[in-house]
PQR file with spaces between the fields and no chain letter, atoms N, CA, C, O and H, PARSE charges and radii, in Angstrom:
ATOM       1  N    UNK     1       5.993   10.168    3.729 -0.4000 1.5000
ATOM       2  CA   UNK     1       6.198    8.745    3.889 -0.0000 2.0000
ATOM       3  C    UNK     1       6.709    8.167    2.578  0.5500 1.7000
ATOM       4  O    UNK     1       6.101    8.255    1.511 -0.5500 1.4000
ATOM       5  N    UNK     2       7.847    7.586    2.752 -0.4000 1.5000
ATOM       6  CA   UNK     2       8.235    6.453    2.004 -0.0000 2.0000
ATOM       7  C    UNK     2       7.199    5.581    0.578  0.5500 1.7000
ATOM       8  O    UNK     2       6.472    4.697    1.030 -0.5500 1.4000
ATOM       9  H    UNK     2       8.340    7.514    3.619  0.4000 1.0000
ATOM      10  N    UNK     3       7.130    5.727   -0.605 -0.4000 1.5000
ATOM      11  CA   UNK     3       6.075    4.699   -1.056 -0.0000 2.0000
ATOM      12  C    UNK     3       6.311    3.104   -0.543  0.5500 1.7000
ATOM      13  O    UNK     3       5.417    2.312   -0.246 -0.5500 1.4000
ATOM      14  H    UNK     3       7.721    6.445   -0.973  0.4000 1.0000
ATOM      15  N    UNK     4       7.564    2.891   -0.526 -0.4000 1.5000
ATOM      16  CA   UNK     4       8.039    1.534   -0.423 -0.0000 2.0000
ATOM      17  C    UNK     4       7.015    1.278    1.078  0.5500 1.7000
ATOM      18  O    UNK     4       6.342    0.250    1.146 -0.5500 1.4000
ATOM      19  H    UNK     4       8.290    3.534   -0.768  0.4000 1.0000
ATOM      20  N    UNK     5       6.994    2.035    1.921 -0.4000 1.5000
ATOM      21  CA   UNK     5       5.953    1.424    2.899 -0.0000 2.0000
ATOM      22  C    UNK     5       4.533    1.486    2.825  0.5500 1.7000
ATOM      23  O    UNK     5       3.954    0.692    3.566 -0.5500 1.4000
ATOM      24  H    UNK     5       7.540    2.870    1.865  0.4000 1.0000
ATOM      25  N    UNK     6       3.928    2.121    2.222 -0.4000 1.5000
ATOM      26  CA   UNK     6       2.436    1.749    1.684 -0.0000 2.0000
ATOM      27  C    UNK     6       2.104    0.309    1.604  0.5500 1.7000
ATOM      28  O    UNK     6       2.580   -0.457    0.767 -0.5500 1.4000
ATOM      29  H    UNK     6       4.399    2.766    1.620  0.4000 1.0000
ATOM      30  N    UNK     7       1.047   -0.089    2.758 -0.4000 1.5000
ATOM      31  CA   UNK     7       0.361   -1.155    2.392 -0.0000 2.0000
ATOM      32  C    UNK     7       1.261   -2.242    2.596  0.5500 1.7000
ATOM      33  O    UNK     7       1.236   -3.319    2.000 -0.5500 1.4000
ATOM      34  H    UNK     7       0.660    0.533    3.438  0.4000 1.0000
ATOM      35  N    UNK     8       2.296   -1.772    3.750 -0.4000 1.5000
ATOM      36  CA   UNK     8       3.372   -2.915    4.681 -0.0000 2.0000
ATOM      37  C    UNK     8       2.715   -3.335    6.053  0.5500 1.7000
ATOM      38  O    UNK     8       2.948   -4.407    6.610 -0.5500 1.4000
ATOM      39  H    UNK     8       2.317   -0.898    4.234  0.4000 1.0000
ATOM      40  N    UNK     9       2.057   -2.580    6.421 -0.4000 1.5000
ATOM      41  CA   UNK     9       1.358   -2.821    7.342 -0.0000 2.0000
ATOM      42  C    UNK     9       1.958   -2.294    8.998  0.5500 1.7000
ATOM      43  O    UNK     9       1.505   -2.585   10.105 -0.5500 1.4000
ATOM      44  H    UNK     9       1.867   -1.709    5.968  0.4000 1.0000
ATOM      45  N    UNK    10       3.056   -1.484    8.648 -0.4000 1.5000
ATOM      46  CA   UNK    10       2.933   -0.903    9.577 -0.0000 2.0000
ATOM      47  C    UNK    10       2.602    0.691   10.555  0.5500 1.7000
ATOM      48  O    UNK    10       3.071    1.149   11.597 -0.5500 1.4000
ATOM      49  H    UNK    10       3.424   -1.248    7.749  0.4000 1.0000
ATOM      50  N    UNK    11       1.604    1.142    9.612 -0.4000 1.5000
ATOM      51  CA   UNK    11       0.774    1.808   10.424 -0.0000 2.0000
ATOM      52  C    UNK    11      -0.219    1.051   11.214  0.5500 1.7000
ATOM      53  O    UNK    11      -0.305    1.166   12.437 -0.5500 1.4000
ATOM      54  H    UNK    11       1.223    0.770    8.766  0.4000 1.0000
ATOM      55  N    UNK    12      -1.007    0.236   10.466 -0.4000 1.5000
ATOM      56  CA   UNK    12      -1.818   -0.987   11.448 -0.0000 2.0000
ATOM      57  C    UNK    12      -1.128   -1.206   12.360  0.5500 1.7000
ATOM      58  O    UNK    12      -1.706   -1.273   13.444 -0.5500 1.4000
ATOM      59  H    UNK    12      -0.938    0.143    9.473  0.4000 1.0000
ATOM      60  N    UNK    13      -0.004   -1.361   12.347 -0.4000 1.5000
ATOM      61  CA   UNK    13       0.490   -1.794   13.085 -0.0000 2.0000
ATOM      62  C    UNK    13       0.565   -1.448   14.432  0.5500 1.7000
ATOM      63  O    UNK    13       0.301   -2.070   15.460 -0.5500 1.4000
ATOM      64  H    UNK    13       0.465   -1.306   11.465  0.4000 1.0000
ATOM      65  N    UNK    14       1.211    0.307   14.087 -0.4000 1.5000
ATOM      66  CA   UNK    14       1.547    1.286   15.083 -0.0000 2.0000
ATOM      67  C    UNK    14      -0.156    1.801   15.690  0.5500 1.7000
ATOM      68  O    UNK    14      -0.174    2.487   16.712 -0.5500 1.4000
ATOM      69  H    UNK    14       1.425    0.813   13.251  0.4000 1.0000
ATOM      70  N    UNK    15      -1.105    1.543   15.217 -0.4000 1.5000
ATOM      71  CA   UNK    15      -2.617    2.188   15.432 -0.0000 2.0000
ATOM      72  C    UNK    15      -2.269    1.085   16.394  0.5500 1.7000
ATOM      73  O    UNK    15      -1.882    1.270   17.548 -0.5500 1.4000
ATOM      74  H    UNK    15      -1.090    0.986   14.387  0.4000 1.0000
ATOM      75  N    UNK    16      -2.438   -0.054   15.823 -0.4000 1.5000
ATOM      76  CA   UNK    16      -2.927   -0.973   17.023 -0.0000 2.0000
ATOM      77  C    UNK    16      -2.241   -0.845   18.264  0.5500 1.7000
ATOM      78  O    UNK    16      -2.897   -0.373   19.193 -0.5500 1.4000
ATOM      79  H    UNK    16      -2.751   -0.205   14.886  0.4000 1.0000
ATOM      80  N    UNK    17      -0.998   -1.184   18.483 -0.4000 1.5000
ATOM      81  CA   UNK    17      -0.235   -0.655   19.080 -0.0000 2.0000
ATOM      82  C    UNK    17      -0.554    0.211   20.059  0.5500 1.7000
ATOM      83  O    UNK    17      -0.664   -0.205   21.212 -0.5500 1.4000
ATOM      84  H    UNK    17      -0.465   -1.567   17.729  0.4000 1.0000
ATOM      85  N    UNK    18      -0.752    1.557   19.745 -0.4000 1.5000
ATOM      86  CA   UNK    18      -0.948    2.395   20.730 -0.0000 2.0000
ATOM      87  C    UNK    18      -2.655    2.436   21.163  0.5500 1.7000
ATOM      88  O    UNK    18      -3.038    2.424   22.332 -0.5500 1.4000
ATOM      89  H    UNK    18      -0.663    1.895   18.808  0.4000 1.0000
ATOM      90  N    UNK    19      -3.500    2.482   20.056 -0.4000 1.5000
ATOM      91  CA   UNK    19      -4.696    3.289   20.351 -0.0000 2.0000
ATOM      92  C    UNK    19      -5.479    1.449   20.835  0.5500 1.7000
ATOM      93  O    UNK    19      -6.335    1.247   21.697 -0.5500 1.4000
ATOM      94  H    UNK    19      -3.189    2.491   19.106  0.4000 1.0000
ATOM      95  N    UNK    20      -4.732    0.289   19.836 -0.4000 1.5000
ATOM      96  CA   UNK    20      -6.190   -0.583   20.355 -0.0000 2.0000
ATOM      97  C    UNK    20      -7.335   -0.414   19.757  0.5500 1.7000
ATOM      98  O    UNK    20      -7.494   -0.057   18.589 -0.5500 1.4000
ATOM      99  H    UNK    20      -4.037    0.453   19.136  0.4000 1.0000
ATOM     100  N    UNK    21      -8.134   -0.659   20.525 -0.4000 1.5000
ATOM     101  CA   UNK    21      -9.882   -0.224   19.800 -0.0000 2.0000
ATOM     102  C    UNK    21     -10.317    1.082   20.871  0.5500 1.7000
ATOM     103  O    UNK    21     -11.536    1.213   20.755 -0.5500 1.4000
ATOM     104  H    UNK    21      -8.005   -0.949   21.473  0.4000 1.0000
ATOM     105  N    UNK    22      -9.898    1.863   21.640 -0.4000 1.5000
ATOM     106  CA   UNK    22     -10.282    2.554   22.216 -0.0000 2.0000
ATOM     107  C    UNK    22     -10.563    3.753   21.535  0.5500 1.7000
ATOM     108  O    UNK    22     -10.237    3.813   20.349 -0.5500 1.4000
ATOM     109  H    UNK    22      -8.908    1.756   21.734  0.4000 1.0000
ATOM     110  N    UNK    23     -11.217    4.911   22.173 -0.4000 1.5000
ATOM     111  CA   UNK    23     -11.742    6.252   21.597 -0.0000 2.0000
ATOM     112  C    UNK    23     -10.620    6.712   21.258  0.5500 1.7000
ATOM     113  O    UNK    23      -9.600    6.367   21.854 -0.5500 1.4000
ATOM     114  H    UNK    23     -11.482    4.862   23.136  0.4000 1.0000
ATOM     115  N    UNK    24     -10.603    7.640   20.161 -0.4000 1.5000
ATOM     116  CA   UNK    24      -9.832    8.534   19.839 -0.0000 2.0000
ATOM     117  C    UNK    24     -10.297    9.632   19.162  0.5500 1.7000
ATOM     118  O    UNK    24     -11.341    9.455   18.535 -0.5500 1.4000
ATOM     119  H    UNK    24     -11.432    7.920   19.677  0.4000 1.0000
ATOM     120  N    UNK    25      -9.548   11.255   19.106 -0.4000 1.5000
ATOM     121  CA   UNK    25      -9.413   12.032   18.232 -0.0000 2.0000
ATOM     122  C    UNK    25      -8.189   12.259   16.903  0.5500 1.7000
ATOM     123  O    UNK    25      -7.250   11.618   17.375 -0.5500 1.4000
ATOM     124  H    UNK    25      -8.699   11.398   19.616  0.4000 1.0000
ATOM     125  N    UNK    26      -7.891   12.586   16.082 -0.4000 1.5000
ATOM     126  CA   UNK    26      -6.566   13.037   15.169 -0.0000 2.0000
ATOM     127  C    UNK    26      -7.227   14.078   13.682  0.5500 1.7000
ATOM     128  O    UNK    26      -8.235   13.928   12.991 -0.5500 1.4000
ATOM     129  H    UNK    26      -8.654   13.107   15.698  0.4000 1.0000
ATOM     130  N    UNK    27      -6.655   14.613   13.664 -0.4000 1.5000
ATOM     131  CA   UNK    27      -6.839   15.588   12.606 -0.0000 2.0000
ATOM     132  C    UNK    27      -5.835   15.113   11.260  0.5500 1.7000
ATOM     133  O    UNK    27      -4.723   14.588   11.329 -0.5500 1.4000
ATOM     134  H    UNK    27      -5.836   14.735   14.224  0.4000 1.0000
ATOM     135  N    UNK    28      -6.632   15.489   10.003 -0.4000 1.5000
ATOM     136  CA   UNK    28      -6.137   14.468    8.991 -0.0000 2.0000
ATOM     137  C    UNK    28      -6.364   15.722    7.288  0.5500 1.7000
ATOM     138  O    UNK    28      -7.346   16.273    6.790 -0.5500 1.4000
ATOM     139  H    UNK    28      -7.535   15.916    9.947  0.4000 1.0000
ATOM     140  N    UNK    29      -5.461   15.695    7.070 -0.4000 1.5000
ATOM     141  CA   UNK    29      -5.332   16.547    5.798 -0.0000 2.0000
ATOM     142  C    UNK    29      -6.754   15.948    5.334  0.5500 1.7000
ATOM     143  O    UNK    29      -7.138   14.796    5.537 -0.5500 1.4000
ATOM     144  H    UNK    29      -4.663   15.248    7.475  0.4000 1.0000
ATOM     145  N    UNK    30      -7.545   17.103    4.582 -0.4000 1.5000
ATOM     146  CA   UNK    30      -9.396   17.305    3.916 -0.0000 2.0000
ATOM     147  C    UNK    30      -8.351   16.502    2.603  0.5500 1.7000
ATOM     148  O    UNK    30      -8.737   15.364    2.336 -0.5500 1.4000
ATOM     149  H    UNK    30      -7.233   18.039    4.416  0.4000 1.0000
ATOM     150  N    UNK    31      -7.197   16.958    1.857 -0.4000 1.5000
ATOM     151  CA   UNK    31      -7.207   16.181    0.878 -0.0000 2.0000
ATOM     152  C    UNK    31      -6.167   14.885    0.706  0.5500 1.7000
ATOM     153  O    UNK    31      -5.383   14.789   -0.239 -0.5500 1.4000
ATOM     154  H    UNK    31      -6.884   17.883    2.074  0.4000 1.0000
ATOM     155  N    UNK    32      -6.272   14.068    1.602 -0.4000 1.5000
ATOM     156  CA   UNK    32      -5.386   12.859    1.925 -0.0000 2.0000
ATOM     157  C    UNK    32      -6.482   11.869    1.767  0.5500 1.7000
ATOM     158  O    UNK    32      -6.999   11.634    2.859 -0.5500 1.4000
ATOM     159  H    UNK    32      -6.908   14.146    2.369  0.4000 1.0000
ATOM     160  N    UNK    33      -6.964   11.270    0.879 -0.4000 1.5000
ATOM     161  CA   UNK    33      -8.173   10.144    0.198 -0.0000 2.0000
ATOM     162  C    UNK    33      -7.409    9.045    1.041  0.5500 1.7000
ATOM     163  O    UNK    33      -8.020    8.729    2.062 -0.5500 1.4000
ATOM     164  H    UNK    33      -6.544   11.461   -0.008  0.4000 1.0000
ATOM     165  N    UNK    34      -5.998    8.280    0.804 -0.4000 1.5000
ATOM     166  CA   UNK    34      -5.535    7.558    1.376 -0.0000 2.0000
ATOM     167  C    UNK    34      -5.802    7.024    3.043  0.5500 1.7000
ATOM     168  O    UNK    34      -6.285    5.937    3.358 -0.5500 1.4000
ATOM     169  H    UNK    34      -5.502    8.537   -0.025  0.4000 1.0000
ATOM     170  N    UNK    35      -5.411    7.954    3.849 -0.4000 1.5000
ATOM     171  CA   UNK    35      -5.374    8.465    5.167 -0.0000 2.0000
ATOM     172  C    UNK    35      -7.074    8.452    5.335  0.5500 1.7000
ATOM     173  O    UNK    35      -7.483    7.338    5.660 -0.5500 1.4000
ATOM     174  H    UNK    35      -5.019    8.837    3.593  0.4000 1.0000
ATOM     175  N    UNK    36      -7.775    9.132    5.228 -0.4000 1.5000
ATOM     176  CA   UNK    36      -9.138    8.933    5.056 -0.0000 2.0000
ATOM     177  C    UNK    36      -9.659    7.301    5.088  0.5500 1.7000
ATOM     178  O    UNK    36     -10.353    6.761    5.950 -0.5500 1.4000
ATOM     179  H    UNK    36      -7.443   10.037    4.964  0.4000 1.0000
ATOM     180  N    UNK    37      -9.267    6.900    4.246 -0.4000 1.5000
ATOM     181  CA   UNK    37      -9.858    5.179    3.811 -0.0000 2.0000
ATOM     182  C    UNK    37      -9.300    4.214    4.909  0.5500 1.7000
ATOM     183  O    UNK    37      -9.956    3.252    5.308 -0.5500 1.4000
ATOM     184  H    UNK    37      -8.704    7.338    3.546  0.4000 1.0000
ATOM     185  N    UNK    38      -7.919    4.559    5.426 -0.4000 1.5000
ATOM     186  CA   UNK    38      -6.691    3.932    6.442 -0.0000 2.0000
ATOM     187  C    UNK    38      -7.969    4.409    7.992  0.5500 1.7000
ATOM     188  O    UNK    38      -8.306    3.572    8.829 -0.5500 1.4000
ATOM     189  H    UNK    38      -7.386    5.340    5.103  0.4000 1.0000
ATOM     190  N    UNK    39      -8.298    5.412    8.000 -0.4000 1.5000
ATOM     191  CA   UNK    39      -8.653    5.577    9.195 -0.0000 2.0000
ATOM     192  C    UNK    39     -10.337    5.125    9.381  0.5500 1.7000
ATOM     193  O    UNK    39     -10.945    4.744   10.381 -0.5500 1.4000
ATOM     194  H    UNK    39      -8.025    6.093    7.320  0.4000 1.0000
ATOM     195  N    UNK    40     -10.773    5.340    8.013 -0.4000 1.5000
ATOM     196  CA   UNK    40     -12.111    5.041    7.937 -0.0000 2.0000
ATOM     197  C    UNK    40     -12.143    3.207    8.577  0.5500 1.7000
ATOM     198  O    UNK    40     -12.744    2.713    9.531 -0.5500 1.4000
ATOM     199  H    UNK    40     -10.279    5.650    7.201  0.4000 1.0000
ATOM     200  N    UNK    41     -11.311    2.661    7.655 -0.4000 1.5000
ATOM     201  CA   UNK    41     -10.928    0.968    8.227 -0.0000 2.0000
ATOM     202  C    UNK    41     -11.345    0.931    9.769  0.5500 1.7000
ATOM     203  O    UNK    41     -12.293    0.326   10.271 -0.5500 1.4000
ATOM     204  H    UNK    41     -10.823    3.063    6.880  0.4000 1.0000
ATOM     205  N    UNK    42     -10.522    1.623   10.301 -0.4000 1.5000
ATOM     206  CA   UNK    42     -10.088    1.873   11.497 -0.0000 2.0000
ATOM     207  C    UNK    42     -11.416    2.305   12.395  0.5500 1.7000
ATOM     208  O    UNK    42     -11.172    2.237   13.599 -0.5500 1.4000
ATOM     209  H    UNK    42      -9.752    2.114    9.893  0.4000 1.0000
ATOM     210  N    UNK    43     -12.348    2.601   12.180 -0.4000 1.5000
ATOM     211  CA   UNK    43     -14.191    2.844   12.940 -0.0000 2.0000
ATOM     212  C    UNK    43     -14.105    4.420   12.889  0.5500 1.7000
ATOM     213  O    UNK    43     -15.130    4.931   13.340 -0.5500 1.4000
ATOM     214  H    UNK    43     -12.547    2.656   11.201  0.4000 1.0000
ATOM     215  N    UNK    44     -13.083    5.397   12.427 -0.4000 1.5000
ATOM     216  CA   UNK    44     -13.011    6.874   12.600 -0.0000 2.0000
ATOM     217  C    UNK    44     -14.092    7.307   11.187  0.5500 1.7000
ATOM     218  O    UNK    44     -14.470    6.742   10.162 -0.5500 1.4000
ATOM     219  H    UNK    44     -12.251    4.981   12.060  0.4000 1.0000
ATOM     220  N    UNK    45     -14.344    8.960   12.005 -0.4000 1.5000
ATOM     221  CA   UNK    45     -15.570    9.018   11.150 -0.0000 2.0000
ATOM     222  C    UNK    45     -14.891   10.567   11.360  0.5500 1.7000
ATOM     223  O    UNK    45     -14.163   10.822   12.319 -0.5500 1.4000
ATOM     224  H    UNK    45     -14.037    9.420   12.838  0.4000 1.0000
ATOM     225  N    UNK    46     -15.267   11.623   10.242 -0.4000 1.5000
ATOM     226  CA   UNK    46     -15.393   13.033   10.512 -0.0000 2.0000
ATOM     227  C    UNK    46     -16.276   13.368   11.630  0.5500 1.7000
ATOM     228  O    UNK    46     -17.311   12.726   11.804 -0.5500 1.4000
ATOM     229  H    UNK    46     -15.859   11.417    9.463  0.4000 1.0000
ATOM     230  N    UNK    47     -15.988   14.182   12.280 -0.4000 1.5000
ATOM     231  CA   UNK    47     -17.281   14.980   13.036 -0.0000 2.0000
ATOM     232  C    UNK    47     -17.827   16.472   13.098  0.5500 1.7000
ATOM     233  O    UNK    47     -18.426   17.071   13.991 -0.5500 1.4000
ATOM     234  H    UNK    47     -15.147   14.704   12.139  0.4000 1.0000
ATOM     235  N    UNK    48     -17.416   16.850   11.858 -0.4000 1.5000
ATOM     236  CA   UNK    48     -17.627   18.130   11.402 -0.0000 2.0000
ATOM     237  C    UNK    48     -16.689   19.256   11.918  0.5500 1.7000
ATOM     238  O    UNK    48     -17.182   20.384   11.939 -0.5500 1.4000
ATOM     239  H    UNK    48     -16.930   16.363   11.132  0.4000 1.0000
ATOM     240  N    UNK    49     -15.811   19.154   12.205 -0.4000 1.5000
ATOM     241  CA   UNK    49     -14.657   19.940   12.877 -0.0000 2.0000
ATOM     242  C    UNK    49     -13.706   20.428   11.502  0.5500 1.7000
ATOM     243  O    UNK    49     -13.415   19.696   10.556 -0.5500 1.4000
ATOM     244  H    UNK    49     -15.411   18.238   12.188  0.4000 1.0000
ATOM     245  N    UNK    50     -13.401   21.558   11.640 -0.4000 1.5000
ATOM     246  CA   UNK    50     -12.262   21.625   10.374 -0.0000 2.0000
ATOM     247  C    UNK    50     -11.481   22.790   10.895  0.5500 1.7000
ATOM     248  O    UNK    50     -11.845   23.661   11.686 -0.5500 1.4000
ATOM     249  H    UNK    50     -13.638   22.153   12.409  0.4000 1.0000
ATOM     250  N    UNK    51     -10.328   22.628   10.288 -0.4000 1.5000
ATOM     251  CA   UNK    51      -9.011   23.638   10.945 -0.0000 2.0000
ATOM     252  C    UNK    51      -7.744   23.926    9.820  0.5500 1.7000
ATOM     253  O    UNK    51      -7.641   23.039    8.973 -0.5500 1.4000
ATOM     254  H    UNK    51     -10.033   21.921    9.646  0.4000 1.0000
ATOM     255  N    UNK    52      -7.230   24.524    9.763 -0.4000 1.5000
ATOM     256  CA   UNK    52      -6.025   24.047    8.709 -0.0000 2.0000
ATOM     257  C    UNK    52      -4.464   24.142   10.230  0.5500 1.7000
ATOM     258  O    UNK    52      -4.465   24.806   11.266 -0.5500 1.4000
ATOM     259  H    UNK    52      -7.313   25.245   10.451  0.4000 1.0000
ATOM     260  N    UNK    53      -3.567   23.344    9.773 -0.4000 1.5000
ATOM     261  CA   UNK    53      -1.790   23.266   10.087 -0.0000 2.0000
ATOM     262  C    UNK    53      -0.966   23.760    9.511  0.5500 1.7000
ATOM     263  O    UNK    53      -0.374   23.014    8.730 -0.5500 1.4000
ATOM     264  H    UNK    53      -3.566   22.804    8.931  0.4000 1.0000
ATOM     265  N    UNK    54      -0.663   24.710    9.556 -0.4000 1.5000
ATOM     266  CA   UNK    54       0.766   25.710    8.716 -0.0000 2.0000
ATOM     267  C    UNK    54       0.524   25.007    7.308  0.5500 1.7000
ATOM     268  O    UNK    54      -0.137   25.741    6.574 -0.5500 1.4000
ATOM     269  H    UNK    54      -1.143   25.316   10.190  0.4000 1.0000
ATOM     270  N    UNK    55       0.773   24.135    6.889 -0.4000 1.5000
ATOM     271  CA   UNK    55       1.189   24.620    4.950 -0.0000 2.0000
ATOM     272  C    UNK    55      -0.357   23.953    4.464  0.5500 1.7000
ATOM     273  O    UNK    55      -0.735   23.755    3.309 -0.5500 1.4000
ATOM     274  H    UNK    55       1.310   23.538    7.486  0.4000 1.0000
ATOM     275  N    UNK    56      -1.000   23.720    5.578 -0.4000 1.5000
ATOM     276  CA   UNK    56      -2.124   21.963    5.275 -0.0000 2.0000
ATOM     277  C    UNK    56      -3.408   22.674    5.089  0.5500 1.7000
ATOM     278  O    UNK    56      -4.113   22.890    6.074 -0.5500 1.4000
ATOM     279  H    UNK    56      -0.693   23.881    6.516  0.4000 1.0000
ATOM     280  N    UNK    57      -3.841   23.130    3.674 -0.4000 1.5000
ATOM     281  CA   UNK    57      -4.711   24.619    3.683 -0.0000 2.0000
ATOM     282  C    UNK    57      -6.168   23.976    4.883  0.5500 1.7000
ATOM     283  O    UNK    57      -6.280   24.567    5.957 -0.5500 1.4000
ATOM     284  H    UNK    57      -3.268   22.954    2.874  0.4000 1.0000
ATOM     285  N    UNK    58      -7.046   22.930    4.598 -0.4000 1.5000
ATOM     286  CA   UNK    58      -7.811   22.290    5.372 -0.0000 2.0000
ATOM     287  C    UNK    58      -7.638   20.982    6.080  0.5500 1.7000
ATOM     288  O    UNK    58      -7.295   20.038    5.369 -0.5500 1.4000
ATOM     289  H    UNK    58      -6.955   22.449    3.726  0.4000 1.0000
ATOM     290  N    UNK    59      -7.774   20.816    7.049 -0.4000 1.5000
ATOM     291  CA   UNK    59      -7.690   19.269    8.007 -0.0000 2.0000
ATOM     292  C    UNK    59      -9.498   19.215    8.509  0.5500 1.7000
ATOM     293  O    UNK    59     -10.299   20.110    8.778 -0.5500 1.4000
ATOM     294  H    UNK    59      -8.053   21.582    7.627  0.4000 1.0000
ATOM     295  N    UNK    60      -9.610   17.651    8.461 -0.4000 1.5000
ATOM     296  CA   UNK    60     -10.771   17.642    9.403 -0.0000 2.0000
ATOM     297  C    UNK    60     -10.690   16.752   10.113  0.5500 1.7000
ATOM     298  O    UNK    60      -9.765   15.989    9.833 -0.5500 1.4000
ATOM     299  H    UNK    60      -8.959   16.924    8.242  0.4000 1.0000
ATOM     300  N    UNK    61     -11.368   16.451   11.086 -0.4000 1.5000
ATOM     301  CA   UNK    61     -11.062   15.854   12.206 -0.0000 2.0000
ATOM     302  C    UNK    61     -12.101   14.460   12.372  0.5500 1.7000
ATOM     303  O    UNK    61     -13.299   14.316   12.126 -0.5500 1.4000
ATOM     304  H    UNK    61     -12.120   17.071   11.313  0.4000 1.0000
ATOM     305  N    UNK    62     -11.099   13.562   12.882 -0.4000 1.5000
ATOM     306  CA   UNK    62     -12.064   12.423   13.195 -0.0000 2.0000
ATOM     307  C    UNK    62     -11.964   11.887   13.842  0.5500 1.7000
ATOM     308  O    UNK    62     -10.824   11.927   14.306 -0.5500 1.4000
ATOM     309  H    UNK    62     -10.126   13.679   13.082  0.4000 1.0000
ATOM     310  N    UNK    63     -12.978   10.842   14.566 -0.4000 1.5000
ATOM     311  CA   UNK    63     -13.585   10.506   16.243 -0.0000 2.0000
ATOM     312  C    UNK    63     -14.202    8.780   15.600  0.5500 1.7000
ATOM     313  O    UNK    63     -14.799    8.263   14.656 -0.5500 1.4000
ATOM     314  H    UNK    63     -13.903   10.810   14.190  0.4000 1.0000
ATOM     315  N    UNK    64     -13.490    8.435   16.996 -0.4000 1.5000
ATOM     316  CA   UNK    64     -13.722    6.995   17.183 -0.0000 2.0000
ATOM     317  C    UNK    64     -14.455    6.720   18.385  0.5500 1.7000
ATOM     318  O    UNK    64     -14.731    5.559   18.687 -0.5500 1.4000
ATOM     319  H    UNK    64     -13.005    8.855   17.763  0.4000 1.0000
């Protein structure tokens, strides 16, 4: 992602958008602090799940 879009607001945007306040799952790079805090906002929590994605050595997963 772009820096110039950090904190434009449109991932809020696009969350709201699709998901709303409803349940969800998504898997999220273990070292993305950013993404973490963006989703934490958002009511998502880890749920002890972990996996890695081709180059992404750990992901963990989080539930709304």
């Amino acid at each position: 992602m772009l820096a110039r879009a950090h904190g434009s607001g449109a991932g809020q945007a696009l969350l709201d958008a699709v998901l709303g306040d409803r349940p969800a799952s998504l898997w999220v790079a273990a070292d993305n602090p950013r993404a973490h805090s963006f989703y934490g906002r958002n009511g998502f929590v880890a749920d002890g799940a972990t996996s890695s994605f081709g180059p992404i050595g750990t992901t963990v997963r989080l539930v709304r």
